[in-house]
N, C-alpha and C positions, 0 to 999 in steps of 0.2 A: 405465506411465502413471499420471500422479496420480490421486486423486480429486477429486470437485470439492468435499468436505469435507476434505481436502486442501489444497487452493487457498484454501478461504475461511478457514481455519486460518492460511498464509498472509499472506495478506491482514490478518487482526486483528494476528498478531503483528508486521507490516510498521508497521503503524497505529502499535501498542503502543510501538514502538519511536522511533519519532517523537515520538509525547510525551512518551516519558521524557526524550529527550534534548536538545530542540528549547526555546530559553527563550522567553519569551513576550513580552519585549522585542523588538519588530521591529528598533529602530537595531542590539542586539546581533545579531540574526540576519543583517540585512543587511552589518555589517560581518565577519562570521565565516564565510570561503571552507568552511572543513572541514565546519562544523553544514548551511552547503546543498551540498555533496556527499554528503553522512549524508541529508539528506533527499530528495534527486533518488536515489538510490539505491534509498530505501528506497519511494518512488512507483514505482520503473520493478519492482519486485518488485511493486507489486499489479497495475501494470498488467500484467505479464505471465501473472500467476497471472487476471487479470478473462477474459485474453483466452484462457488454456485452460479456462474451464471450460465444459462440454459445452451441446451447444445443446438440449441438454433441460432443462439446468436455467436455459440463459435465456430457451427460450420460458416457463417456468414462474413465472420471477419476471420480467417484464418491467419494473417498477418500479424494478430494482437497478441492472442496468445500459443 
């Protein structure tokens, strides 16, 4: 089982990897099928990583998620 510094580890590099890759022209983004499968991808990895992480640590940060 992961940790949930782990997940949030995760999570940044998920982030990281979207804005390295992702241009900042919308017209290019919305015409470029590959860059939003790169980015729906790289969303469905934090979501999954947001949703194991333990319920101690989101009674504790309830702010986050």
């Amino acid at each position: 089982m992961r940790s949930d510094r782990e997940r949030l580890l995760d999570i940044l590099e998920a982030i990281a990897k979207i804005e390295q890759h992702v241009s900042s022209d919308i017209k290019a983004f919305a015409d470029d099928e590959m860059q939003q499968v790169w980015v729906i991808h790289h969303l469905q990895i934090v979501g999954e990583a947001a949703y194991g992480l333990s319920q101690r640590f989101k009674a504790a940060h309830p702010q986050v998620l």
